[in-house]
N, C-alpha and C positions, 0 to 999 in steps of 0.2 A: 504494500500500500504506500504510496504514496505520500510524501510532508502535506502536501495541502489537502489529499483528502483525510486523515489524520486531522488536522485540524478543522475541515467544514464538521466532520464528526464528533468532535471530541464533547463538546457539551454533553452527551450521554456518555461518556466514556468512565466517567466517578458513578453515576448514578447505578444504587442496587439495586435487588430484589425486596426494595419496601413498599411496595403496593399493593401487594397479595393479602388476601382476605386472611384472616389467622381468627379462630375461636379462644376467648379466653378461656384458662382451664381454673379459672379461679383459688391461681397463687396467691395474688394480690386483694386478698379478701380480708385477710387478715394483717394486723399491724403491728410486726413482732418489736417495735420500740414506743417508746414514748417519743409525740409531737416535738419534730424539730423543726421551726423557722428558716426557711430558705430565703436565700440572698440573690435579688434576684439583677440581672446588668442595665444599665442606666438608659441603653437602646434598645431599640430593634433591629433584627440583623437578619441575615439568610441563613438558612438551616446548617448549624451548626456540626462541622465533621470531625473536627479535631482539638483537643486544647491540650494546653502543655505550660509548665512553669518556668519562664526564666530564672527564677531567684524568691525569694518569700515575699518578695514585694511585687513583681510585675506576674503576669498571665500572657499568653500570645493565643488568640482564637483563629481558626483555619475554616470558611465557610461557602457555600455553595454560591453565593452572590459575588465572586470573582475575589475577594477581600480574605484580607490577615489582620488583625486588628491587636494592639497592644493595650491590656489591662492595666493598671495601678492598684493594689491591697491597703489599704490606708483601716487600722484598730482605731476604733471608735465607740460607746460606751456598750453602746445596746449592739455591737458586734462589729463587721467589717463591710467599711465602704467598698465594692466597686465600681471605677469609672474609666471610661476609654480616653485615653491620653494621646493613641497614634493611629490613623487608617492607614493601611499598607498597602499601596497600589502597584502591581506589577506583574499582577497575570491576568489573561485574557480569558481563562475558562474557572472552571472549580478550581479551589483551593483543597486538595485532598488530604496532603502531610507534611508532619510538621518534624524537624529534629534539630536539637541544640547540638553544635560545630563546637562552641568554647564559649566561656563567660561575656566572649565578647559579640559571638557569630550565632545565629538559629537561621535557619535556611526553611524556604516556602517548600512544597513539591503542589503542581499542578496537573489537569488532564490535558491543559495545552504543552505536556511535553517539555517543561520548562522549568529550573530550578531558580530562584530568589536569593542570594545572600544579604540579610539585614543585621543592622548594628543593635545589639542589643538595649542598650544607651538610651540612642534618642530615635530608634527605626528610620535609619536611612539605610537607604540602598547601596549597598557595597560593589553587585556584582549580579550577574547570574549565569547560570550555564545552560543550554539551551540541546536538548537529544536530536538532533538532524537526523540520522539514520535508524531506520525502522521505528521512529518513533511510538511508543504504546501510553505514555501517560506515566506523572508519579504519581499513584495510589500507595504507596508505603515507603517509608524511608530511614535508615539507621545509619546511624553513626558508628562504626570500626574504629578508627582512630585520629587523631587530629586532621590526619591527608587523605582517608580515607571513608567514603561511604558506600550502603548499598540499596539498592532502588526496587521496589516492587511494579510490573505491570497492571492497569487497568483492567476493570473488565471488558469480557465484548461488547461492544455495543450493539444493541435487539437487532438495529438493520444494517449492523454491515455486513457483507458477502464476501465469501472467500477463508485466507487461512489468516488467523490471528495470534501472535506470538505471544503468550506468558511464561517473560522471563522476570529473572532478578539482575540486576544491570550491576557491576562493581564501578565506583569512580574513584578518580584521585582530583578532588576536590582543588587543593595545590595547585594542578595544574587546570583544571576541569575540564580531564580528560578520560573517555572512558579506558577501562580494562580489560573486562569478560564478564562473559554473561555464564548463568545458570540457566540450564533446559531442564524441563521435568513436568512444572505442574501444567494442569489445564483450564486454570480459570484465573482470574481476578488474584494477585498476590494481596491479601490485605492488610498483612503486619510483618513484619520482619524484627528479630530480636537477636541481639549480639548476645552471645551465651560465653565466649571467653578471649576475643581477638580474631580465635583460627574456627572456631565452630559459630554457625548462626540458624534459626531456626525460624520456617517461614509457614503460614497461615493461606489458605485459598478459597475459592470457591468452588477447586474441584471436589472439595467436603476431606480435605489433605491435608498434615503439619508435617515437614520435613525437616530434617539436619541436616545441613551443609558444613562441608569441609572445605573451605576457602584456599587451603595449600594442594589441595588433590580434585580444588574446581568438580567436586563430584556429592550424590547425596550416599547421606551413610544411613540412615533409618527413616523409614516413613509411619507418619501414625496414621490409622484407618477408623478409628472408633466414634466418628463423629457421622450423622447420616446428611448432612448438608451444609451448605456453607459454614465455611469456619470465617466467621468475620475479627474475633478478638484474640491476642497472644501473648502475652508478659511472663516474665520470669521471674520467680520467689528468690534462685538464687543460681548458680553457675548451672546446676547438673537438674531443674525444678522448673516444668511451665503450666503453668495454667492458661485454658483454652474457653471460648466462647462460641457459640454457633447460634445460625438458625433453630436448628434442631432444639434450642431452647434448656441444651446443657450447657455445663461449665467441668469442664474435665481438667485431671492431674496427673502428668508424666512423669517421670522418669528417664533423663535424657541417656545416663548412663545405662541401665539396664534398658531401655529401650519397650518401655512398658506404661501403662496406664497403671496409676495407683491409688486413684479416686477421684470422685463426682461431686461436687458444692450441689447439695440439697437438701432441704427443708419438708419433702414431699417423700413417699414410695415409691412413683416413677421417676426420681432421679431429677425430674426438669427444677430449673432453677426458678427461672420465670417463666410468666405465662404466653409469653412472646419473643420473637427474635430477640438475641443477645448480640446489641452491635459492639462492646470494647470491652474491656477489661486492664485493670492495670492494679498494681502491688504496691503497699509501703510497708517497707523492708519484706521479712521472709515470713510475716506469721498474717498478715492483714491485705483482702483485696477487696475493690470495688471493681462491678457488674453494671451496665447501664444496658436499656433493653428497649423494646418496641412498645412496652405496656407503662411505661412513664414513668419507671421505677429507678430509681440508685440503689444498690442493695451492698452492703457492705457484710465480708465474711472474715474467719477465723478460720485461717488457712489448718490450721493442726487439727481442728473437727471437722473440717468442712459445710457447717454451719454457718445461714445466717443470722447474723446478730445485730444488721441495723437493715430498716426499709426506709428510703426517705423518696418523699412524692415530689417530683419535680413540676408537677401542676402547669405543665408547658408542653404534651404533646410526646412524641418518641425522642427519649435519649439516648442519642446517636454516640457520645464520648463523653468519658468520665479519665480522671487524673487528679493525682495528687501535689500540693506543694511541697516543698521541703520539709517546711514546719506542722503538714498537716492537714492544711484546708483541704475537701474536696471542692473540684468544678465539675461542672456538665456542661455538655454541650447540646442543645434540643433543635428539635424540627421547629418548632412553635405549635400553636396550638389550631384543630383542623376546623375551621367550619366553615359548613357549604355555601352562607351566603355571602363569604369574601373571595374575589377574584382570584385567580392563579397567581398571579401578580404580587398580589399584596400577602399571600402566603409564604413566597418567597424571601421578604420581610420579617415576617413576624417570629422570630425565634426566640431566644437568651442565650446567656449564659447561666447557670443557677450553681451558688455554690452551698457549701456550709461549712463550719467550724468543724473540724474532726474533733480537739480539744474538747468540742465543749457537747459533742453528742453522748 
């Protein structure tokens, strides 16, 4: 395919499987904590894909309406202001991923095939590198090491025709130049995680988590246990990943024995929530939060596999959750659906929603 058709396309190229009809199974019936006040962001934005911490003080949001947007956390009596201090212009499609370079660097990934380098500071624009050749879109992105990262492919898009490549792309940032790619999966790469320099471990839509060996450019285990999209992937600790799917689990590996070693559930069937699980992410090795289709943040206790908080983000499908340094959680939401507002203005209407982990 071709750079320009590649991009007349690309606008569907971030876009999931979130429009399918899904039955609540009546998880979210019950509310296994006590009322926590959510904090909710000072605009309206487009549905939110990604959020990530610069530092305990700033946030960087990642969102369907072309933008990257810079947070400020400001303690305050009755809890924590936040307000958008920078818009960040500089791609022409989705904003899909997000990964911190150095205290000083966080770089955009978009489906216009297009990387952003911005100053952490004051969000200017440093740079960007741009995939000329076989372009597929960044849908996921990590960081390796100071000169190096690695990229996840899009998904297809409903109407393209012909073959479509999902690779994971290596770069040397440094120069911003590519390296080599990885072949394997069949669908949308949706997270990618550094598990110790030379091993990384990636997330798809072919309903697949795999290990990669970066010195031997080859995969060394594949996990099968998930029955459809696996959209969320983090890691508790070098050799430990917890996973998210459609499928509406949240599963525990074993990267060294190469095994599943349990399921984050509150229920008998094993499902976590009542709905797609779009992210997942960890603070430190014993605590993760879940964000999901049904509006829920749910926060677990890695060592039971329990959960131990639900908070209602009151804003629609939450699409990404992360942690700050010090704690806070954020979300990142669709906004909220109703039919008598235009396509248009839906695109609009999202949050951010956070809370105080300290003080749940």
């Amino acid at each position: 395919m071709s750079s320009s058709s590649v991009s007349s396309s690309a606008s569907s190229l971030g876009r999931l499987d979130l429009g399918d009809k899904e039955e609540d199974d009546g998880l979210t019936s019950n509310d296994y904590s006590q009322a926590v006040s959510p904090l909710y962001s000072t605009e309206k934005n487009g549905g939110i894909w990604r959020v990530m911490a610069l530092n305990p003080e700033k946030i960087v949001s990642a969102s369907y309406d072309h933008l990257a947007k810079i947070w400020t956390l400001k303690e305050e009596e009755g809890g924590i202001e936040l307000s958008n201090i920078k818009v960040l212009k500089g791609h022409e499609r989705e904003v899909l991923s997000l990964a911190r370079l150095s205290e000083k660097l966080f770089l955009t990934g978009s489906s216009d095939s297009k990387i952003c380098f911005w100053n952490t500071e004051d969000g200017s624009l440093e740079g960007s590198l741009k995939d000329e050749k076989n372009p597929t879109g960044f849908y996921s992105m990590e960081v390796i090491d100071s000169n190096t990262i690695a990229t996840g492919s899009c998904q297809k898009p409903e109407k393209h025709h012909g073959t479509w490549r999902h690779v994971i792309k290596i770069w040397d940032v440094s120069k911003k130049q590519f390296k080599f790619k990885l072949n394997g999966h069949t669908g949308g790469i949706s997270e990618i995680v550094n598990l110790d320099g030379k091993l990384i471990a990636t997330s798809s839509g072919d309903h697949t988590i795999r290990i990669w060996d970066l010195l031997d450019k080859s995969t060394c285990s594949i996990f099968q246990q998930h029955s459809d999209y696996v959209y969320g992937l983090a890691k508790l600790d070098n050799t430990t990943l917890v996973s998210a799917s459609k499928d509406r689990t949240m599963r525990l590996f074993d990267v060294e024995a190469e095994k599943e070693i349990g399921a984050f559930s509150h229920t008998d069937d094993k499902k976590a929530h009542s709905s797609s699980i779009y992210d997942v992410n960890s603070l430190g090795e014993n605590v993760v939060a879940s964000a999901s289709r049904d509006g829920y943040v749910k926060i677990w206790d890695a060592r039971t596999l329990t959960c131990i908080k639900m908070l209602d983000a009151d804003d629609g499908y939450v699409y990404s959750v992360n942690f700050s340094p010090d704690g806070k959680i954020f979300a990142g939401t669709a906004g909220k659906r109703d039919p008598k507002i235009s396509k248009k203005e839906k695109k609009s209407n999202a949050n951010i929603v956070g809370w105080d982990f300290r003080r749940i």
